[in-house]
CHARMM-style PDB file with segment names, atoms N, HN, CA, C and O in Angstrom:
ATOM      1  N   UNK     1       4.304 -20.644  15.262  1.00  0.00      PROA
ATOM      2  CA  UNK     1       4.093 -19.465  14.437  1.00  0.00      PROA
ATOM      3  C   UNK     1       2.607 -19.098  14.507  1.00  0.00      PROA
ATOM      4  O   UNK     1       1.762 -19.920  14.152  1.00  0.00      PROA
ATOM      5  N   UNK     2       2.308 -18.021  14.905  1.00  0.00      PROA
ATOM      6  HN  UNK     2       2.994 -17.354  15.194  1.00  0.00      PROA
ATOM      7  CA  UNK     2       0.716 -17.678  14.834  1.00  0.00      PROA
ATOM      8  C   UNK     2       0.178 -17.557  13.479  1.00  0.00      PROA
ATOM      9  O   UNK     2       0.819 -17.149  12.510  1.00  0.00      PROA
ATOM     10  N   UNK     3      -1.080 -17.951  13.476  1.00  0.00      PROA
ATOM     11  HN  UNK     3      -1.601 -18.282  14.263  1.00  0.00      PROA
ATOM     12  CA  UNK     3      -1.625 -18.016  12.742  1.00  0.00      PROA
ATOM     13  C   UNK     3      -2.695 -16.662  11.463  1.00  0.00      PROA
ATOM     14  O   UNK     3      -3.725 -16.002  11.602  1.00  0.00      PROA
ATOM     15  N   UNK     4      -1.809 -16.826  10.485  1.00  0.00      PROA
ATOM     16  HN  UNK     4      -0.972 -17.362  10.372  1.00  0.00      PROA
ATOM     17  CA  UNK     4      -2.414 -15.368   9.625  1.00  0.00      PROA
ATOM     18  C   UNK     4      -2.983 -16.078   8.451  1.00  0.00      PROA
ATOM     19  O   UNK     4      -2.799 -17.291   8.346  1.00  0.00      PROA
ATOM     20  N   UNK     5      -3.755 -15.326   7.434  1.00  0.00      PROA
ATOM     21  HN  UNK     5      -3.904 -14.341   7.519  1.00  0.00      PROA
ATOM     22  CA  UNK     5      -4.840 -15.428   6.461  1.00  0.00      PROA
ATOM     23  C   UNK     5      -3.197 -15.404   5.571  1.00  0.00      PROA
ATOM     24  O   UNK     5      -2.365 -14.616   6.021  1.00  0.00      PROA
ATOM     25  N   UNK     6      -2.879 -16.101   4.584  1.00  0.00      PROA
ATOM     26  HN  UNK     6      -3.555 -16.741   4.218  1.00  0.00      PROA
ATOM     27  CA  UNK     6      -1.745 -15.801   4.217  1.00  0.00      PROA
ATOM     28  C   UNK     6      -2.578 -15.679   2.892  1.00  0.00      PROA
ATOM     29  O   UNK     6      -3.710 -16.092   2.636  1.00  0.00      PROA
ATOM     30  N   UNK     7      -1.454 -14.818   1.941  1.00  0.00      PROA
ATOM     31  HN  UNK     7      -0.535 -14.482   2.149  1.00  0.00      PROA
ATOM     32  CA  UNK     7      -2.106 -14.855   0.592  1.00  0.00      PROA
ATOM     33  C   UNK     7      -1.168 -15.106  -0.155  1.00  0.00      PROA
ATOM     34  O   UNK     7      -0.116 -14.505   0.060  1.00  0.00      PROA
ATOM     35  N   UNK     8      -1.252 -16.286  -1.523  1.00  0.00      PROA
ATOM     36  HN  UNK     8      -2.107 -16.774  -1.697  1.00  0.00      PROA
ATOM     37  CA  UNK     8       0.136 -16.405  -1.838  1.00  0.00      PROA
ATOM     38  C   UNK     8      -0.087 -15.159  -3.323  1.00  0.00      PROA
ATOM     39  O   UNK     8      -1.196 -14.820  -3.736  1.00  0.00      PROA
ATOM     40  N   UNK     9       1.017 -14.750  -3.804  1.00  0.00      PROA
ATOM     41  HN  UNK     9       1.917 -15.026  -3.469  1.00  0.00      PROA
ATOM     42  CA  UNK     9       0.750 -13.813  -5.066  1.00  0.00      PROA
ATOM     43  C   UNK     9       1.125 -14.764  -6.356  1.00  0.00      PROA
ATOM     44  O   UNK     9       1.946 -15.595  -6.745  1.00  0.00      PROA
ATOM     45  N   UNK    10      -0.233 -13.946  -6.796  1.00  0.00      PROA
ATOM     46  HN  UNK    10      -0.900 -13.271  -6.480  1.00  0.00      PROA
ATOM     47  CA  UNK    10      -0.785 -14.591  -7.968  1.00  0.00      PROA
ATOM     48  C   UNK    10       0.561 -14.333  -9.391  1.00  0.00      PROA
ATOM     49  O   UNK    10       0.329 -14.821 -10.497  1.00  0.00      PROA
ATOM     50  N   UNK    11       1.911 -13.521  -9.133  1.00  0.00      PROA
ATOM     51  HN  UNK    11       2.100 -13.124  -8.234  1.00  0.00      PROA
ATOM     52  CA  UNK    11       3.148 -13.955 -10.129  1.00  0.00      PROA
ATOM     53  C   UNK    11       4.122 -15.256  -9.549  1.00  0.00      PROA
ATOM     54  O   UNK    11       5.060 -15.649 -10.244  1.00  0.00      PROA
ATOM     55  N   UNK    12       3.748 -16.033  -7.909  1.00  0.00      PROA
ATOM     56  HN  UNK    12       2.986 -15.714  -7.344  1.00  0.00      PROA
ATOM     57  CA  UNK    12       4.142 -16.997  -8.266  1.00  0.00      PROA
ATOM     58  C   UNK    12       4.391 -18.415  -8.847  1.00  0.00      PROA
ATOM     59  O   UNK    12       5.397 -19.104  -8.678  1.00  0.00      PROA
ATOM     60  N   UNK    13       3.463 -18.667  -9.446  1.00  0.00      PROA
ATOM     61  HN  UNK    13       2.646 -18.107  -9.583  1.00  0.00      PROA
ATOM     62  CA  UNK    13       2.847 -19.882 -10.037  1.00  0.00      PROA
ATOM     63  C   UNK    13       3.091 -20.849  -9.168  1.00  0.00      PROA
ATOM     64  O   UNK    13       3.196 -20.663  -7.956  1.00  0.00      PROA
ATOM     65  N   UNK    14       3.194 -21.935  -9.738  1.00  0.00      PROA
ATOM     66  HN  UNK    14       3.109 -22.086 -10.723  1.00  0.00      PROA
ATOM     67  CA  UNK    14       3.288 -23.015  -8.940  1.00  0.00      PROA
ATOM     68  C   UNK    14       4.383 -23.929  -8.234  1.00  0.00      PROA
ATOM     69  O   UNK    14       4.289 -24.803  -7.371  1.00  0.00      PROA
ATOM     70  N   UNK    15       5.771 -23.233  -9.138  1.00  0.00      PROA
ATOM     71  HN  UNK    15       5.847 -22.524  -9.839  1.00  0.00      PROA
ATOM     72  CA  UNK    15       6.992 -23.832  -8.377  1.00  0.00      PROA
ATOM     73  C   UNK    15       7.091 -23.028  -7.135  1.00  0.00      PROA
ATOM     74  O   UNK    15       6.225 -22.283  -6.674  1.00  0.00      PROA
ATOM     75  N   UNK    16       8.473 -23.328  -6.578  1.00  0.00      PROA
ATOM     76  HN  UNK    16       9.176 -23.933  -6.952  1.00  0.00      PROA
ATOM     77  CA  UNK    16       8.882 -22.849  -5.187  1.00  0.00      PROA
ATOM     78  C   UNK    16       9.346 -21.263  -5.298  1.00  0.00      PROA
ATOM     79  O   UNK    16       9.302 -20.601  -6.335  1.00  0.00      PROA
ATOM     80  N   UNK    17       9.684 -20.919  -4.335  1.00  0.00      PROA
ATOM     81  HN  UNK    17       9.719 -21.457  -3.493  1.00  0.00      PROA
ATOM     82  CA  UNK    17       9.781 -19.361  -4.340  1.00  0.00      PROA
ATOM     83  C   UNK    17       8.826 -18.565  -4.269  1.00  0.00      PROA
ATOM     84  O   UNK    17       8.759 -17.523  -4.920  1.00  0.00      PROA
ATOM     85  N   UNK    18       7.718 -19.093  -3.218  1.00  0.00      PROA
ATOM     86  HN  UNK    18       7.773 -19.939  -2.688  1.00  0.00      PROA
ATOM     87  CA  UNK    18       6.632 -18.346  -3.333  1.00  0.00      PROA
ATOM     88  C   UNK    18       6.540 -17.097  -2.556  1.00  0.00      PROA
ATOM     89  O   UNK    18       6.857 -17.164  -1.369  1.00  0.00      PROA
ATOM     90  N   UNK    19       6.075 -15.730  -3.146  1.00  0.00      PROA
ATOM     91  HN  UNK    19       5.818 -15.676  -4.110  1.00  0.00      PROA
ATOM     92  CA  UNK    19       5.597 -15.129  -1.851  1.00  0.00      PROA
ATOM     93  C   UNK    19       4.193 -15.248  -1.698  1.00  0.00      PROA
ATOM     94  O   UNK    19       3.318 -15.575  -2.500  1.00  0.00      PROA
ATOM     95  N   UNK    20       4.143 -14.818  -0.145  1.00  0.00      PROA
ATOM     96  HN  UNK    20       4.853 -14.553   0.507  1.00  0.00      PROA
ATOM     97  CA  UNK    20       3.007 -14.827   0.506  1.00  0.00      PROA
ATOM     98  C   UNK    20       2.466 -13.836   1.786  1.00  0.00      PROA
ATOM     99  O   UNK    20       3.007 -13.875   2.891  1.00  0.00      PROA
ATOM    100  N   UNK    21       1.588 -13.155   1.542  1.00  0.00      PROA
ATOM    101  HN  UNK    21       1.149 -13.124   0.645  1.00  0.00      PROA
ATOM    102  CA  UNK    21       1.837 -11.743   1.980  1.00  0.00      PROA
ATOM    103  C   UNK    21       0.200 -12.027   3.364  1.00  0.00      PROA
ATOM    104  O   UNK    21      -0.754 -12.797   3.260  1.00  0.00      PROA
ATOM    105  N   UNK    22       0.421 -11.383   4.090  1.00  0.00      PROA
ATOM    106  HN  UNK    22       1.196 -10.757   4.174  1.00  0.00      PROA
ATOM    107  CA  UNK    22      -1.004 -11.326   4.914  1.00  0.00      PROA
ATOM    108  C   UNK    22      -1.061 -10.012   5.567  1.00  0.00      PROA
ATOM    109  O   UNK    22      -0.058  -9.311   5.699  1.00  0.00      PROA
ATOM    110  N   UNK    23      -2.293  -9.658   5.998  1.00  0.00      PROA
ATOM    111  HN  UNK    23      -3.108 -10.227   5.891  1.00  0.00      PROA
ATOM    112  CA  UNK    23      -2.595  -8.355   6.719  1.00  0.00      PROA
ATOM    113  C   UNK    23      -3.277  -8.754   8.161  1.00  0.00      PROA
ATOM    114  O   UNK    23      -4.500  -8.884   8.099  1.00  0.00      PROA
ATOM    115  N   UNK    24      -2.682  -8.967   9.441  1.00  0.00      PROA
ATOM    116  HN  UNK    24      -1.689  -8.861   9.491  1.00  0.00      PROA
ATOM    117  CA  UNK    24      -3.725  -9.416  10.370  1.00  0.00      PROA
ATOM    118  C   UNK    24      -4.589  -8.441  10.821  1.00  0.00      PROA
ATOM    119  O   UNK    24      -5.537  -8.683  11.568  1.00  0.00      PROA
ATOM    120  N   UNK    25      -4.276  -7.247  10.357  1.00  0.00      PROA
ATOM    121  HN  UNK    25      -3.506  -7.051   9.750  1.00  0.00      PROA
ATOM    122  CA  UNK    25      -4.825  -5.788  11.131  1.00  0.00      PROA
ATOM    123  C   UNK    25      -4.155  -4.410  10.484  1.00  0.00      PROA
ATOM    124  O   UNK    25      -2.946  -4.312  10.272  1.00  0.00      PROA
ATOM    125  N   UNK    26      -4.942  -3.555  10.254  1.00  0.00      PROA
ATOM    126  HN  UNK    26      -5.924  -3.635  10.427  1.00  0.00      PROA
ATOM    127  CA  UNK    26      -5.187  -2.670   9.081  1.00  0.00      PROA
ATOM    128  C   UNK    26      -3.579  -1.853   9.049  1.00  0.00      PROA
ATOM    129  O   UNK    26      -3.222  -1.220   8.055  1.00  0.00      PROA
ATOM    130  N   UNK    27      -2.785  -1.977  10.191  1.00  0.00      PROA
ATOM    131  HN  UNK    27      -3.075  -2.490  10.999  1.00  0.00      PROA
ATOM    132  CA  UNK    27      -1.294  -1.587  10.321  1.00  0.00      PROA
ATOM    133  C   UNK    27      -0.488  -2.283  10.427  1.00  0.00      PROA
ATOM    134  O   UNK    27       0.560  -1.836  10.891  1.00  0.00      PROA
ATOM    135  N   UNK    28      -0.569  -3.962   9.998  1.00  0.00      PROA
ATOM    136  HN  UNK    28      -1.421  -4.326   9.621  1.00  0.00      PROA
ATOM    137  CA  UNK    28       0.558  -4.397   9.952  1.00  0.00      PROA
ATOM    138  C   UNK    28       0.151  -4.978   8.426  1.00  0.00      PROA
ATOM    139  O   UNK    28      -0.957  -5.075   7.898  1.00  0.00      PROA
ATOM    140  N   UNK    29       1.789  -5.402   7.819  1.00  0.00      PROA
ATOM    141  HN  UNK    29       2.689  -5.323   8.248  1.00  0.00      PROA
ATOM    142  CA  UNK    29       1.485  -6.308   6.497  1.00  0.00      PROA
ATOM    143  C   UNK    29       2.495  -7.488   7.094  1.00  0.00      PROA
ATOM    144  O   UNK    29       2.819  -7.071   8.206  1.00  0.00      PROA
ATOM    145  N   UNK    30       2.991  -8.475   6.916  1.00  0.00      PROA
ATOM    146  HN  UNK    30       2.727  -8.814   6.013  1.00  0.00      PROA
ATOM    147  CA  UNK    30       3.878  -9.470   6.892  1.00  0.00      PROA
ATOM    148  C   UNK    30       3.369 -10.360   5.585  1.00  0.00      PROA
ATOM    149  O   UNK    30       2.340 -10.809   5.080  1.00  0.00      PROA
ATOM    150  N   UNK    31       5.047 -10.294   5.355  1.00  0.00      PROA
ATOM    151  HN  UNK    31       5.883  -9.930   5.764  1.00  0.00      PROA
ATOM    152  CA  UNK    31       5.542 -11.082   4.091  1.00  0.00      PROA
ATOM    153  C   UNK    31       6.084 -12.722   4.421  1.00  0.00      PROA
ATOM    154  O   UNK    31       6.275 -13.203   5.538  1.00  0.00      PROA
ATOM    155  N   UNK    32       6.251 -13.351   3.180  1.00  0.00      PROA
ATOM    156  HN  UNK    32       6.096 -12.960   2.273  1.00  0.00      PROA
ATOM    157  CA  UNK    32       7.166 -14.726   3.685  1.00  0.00      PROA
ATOM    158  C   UNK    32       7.339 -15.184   2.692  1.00  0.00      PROA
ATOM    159  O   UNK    32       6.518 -15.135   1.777  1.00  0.00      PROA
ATOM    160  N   UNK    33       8.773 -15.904   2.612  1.00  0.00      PROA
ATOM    161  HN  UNK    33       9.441 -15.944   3.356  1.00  0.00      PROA
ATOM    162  CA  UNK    33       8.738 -16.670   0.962  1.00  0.00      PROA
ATOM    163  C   UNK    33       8.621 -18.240   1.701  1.00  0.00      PROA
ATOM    164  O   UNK    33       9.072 -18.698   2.750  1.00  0.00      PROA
ATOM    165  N   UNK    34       7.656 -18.891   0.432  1.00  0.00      PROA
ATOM    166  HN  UNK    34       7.290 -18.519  -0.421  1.00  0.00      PROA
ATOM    167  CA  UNK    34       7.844 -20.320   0.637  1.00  0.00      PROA
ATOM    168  C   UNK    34       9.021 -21.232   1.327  1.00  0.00      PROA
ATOM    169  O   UNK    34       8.898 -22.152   2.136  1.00  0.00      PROA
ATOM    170  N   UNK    35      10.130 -20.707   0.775  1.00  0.00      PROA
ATOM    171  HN  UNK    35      10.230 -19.960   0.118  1.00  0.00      PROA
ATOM    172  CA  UNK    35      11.555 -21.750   1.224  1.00  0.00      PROA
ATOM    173  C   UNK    35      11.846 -21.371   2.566  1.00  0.00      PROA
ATOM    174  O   UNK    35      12.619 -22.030   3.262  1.00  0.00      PROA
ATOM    175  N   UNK    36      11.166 -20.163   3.037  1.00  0.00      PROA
ATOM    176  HN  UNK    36      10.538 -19.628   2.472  1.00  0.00      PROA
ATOM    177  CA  UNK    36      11.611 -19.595   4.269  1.00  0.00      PROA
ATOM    178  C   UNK    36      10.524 -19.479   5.118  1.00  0.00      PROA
ATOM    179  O   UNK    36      10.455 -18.346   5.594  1.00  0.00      PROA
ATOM    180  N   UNK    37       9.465 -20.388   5.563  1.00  0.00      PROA
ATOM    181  HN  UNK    37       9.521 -21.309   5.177  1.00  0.00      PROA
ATOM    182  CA  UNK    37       8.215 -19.528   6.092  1.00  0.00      PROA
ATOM    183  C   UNK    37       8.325 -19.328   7.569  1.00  0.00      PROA
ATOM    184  O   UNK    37       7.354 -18.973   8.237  1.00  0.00      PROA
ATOM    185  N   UNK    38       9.790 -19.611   8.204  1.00  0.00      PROA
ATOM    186  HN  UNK    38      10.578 -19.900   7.661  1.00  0.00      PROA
ATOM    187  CA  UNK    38       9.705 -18.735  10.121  1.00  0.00      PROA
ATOM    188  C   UNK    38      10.585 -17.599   9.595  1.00  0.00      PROA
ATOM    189  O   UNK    38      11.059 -16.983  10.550  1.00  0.00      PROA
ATOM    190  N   UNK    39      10.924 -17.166   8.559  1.00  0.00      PROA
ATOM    191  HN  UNK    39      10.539 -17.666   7.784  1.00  0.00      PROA
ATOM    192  CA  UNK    39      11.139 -15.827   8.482  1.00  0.00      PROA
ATOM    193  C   UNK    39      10.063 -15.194   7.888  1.00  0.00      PROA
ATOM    194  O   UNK    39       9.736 -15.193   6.701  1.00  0.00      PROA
ATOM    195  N   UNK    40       9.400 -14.504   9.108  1.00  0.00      PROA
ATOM    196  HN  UNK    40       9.665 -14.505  10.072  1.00  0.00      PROA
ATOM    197  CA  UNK    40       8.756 -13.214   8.479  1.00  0.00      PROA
ATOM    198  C   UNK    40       9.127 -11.475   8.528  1.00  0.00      PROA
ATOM    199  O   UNK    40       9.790 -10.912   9.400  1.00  0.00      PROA
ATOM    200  N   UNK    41       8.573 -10.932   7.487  1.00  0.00      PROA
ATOM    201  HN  UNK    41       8.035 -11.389   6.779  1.00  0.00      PROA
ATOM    202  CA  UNK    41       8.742  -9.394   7.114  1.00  0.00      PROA
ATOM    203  C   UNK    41       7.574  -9.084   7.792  1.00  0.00      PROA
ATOM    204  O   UNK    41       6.477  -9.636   7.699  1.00  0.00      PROA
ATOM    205  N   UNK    42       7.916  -8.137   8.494  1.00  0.00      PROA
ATOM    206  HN  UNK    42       8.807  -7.689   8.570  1.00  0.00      PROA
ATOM    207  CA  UNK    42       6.806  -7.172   9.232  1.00  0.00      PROA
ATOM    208  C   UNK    42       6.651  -5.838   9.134  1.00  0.00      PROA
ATOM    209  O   UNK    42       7.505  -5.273   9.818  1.00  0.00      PROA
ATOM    210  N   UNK    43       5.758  -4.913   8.447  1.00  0.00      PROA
ATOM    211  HN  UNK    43       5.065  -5.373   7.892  1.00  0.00      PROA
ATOM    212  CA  UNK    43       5.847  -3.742   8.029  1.00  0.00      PROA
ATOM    213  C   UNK    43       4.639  -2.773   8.215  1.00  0.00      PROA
ATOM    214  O   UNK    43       3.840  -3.051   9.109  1.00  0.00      PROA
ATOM    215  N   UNK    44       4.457  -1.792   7.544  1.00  0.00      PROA
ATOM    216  HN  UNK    44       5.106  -1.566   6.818  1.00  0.00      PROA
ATOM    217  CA  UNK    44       3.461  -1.579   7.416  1.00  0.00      PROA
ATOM    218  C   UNK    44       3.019  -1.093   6.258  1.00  0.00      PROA
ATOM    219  O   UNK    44       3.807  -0.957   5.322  1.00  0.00      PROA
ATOM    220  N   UNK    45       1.193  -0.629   6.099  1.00  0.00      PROA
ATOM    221  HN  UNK    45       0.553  -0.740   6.859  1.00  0.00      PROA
ATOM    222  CA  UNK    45       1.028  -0.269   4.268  1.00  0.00      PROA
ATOM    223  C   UNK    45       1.784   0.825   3.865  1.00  0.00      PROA
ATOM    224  O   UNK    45       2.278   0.688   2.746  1.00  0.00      PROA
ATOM    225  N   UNK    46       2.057   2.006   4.511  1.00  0.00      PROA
ATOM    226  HN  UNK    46       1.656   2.118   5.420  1.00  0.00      PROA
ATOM    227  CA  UNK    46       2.540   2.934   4.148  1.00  0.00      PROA
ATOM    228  C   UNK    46       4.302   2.375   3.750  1.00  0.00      PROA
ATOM    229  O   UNK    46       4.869   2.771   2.732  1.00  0.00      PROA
ATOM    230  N   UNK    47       4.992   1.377   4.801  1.00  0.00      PROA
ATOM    231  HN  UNK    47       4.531   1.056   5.628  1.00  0.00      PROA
ATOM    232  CA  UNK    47       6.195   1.208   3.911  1.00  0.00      PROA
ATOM    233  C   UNK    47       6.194   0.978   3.020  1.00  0.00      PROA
ATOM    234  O   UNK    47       6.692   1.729   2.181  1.00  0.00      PROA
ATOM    235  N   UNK    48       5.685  -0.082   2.731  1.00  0.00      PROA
ATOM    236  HN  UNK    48       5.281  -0.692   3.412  1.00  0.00      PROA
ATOM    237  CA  UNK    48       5.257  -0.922   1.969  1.00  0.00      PROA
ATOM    238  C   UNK    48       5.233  -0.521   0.421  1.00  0.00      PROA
ATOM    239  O   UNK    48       5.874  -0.828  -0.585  1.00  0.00      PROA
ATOM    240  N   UNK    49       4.431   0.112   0.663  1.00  0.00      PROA
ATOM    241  HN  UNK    49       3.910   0.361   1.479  1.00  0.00      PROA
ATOM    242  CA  UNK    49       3.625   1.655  -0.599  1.00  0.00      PROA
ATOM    243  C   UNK    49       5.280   2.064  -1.102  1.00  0.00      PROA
ATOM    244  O   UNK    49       5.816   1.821  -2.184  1.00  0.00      PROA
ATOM    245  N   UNK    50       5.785   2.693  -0.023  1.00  0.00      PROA
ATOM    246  HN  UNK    50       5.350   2.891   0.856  1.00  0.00      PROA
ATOM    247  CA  UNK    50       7.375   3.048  -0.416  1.00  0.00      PROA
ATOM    248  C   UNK    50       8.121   2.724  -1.018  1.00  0.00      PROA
ATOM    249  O   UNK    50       8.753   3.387  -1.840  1.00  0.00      PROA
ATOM    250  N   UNK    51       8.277   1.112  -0.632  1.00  0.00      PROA
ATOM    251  HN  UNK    51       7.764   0.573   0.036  1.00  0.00      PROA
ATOM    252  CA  UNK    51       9.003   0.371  -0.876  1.00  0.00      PROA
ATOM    253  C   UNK    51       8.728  -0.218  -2.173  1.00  0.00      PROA
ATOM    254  O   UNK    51       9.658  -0.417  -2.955  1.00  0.00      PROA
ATOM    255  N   UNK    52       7.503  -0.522  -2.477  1.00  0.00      PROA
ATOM    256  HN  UNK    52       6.747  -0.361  -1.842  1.00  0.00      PROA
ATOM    257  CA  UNK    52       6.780  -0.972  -4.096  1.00  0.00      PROA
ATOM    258  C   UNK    52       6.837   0.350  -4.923  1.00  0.00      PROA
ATOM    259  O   UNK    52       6.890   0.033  -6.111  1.00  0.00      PROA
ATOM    260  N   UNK    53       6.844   1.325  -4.813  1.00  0.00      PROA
ATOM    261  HN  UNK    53       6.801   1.582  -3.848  1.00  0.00      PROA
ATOM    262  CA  UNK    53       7.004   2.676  -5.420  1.00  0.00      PROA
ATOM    263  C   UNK    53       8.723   2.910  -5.878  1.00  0.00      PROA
ATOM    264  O   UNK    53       8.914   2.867  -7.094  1.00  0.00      PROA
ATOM    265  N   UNK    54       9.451   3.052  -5.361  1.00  0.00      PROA
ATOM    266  HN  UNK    54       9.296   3.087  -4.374  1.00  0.00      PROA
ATOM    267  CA  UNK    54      10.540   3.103  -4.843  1.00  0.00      PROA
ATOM    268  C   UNK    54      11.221   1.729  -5.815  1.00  0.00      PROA
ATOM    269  O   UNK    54      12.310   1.775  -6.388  1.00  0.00      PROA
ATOM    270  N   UNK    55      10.475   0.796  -5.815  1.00  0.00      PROA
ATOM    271  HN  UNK    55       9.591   0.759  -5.349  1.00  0.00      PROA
ATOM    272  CA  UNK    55      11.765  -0.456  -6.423  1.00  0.00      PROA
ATOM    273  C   UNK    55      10.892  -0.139  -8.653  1.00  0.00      PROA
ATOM    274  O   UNK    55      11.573  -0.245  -9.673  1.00  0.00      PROA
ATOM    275  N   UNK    56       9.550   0.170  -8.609  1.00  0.00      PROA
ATOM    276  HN  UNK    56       8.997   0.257  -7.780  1.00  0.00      PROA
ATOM    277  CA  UNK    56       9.212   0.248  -9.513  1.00  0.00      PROA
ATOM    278  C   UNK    56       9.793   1.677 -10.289  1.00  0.00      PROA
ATOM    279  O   UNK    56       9.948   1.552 -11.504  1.00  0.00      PROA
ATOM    280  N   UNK    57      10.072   2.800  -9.796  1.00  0.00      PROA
ATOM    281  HN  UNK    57       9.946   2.901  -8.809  1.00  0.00      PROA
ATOM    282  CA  UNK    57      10.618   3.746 -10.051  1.00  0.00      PROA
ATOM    283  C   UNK    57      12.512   3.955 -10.261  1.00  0.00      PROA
ATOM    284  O   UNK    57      13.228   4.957 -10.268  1.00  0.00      PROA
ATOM    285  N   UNK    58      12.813   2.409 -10.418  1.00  0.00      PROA
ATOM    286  HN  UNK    58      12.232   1.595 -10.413  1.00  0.00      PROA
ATOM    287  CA  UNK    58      14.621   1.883  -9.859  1.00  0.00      PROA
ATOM    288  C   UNK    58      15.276   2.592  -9.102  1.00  0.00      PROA
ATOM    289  O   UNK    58      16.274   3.097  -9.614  1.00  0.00      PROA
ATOM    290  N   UNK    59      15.078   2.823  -8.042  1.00  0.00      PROA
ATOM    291  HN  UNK    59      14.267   2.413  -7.625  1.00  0.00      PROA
ATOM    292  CA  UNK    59      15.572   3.341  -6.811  1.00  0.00      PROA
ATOM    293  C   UNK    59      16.873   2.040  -6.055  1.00  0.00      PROA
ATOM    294  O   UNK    59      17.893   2.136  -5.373  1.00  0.00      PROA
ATOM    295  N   UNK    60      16.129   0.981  -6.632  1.00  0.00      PROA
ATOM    296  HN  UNK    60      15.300   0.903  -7.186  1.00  0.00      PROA
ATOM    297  CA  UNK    60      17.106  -0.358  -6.376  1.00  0.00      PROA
ATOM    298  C   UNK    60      17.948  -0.732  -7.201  1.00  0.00      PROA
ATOM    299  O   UNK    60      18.799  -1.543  -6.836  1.00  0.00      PROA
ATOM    300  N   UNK    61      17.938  -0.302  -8.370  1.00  0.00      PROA
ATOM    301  HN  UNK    61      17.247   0.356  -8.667  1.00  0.00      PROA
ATOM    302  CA  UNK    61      18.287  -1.407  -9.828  1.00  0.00      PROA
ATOM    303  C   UNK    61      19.782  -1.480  -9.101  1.00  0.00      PROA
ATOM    304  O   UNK    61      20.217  -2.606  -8.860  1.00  0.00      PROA
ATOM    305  N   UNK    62      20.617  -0.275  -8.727  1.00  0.00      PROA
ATOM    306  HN  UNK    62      20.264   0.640  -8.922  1.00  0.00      PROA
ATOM    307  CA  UNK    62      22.384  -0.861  -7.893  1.00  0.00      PROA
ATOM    308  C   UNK    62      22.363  -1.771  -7.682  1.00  0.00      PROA
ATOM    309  O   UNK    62      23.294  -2.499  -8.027  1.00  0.00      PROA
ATOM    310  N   UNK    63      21.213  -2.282  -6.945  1.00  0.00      PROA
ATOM    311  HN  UNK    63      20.456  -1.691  -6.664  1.00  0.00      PROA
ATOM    312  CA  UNK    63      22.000  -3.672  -6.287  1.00  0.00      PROA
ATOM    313  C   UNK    63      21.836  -4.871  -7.048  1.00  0.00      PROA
ATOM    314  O   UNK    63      22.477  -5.851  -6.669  1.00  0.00      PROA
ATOM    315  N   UNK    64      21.036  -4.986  -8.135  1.00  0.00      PROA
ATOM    316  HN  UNK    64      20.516  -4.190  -8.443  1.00  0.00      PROA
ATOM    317  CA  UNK    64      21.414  -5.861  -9.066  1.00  0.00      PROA
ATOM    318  C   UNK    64      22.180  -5.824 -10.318  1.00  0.00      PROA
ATOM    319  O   UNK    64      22.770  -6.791 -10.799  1.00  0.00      PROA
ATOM    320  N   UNK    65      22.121  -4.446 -10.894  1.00  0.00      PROA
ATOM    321  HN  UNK    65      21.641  -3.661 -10.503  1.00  0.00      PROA
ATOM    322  CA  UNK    65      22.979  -4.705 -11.969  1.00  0.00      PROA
ATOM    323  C   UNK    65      24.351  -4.617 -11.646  1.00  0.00      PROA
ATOM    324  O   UNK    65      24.979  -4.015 -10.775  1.00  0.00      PROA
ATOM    325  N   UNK    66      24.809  -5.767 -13.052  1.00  0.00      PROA
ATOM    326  HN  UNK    66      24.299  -6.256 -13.759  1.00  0.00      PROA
ATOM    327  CA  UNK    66      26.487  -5.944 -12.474  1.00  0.00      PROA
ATOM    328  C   UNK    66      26.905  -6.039 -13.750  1.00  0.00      PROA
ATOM    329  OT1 UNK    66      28.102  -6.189 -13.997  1.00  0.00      PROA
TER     330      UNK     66
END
């Protein structure tokens, strides 16, 4: 796995389930959760932006509420 500046976020404390987000270059972002770290998310800021906009505005809430 190449090597990135990873950053873990500061809402996961200290158990498992961490994310951990890095930027190697000003157009990519990649994500990773702790339990999973050879799966990575590869994106960019502008999705990104979307996508954090978009889940804070419940554009998602369907797929969890039941």
């Amino acid at each position: 796995m190449p090597m990135h500046d990873w950053q873990k976020s500061s809402f996961s404390g200290e158990g498992a389930q961490c994310l951990y987000v890095a930027a190697p270059d000003a157009h990519t972002i990649k994500l990773r959760e702790s339990d999973a770290p050879d799966a990575i998310l590869t994106t960019t800021p502008a999705n990104l932006k979307a996508f954090i906009l978009g889940v804070k505005a419940g554009e998602f809430d369907h797929f969890v509420d039941g």
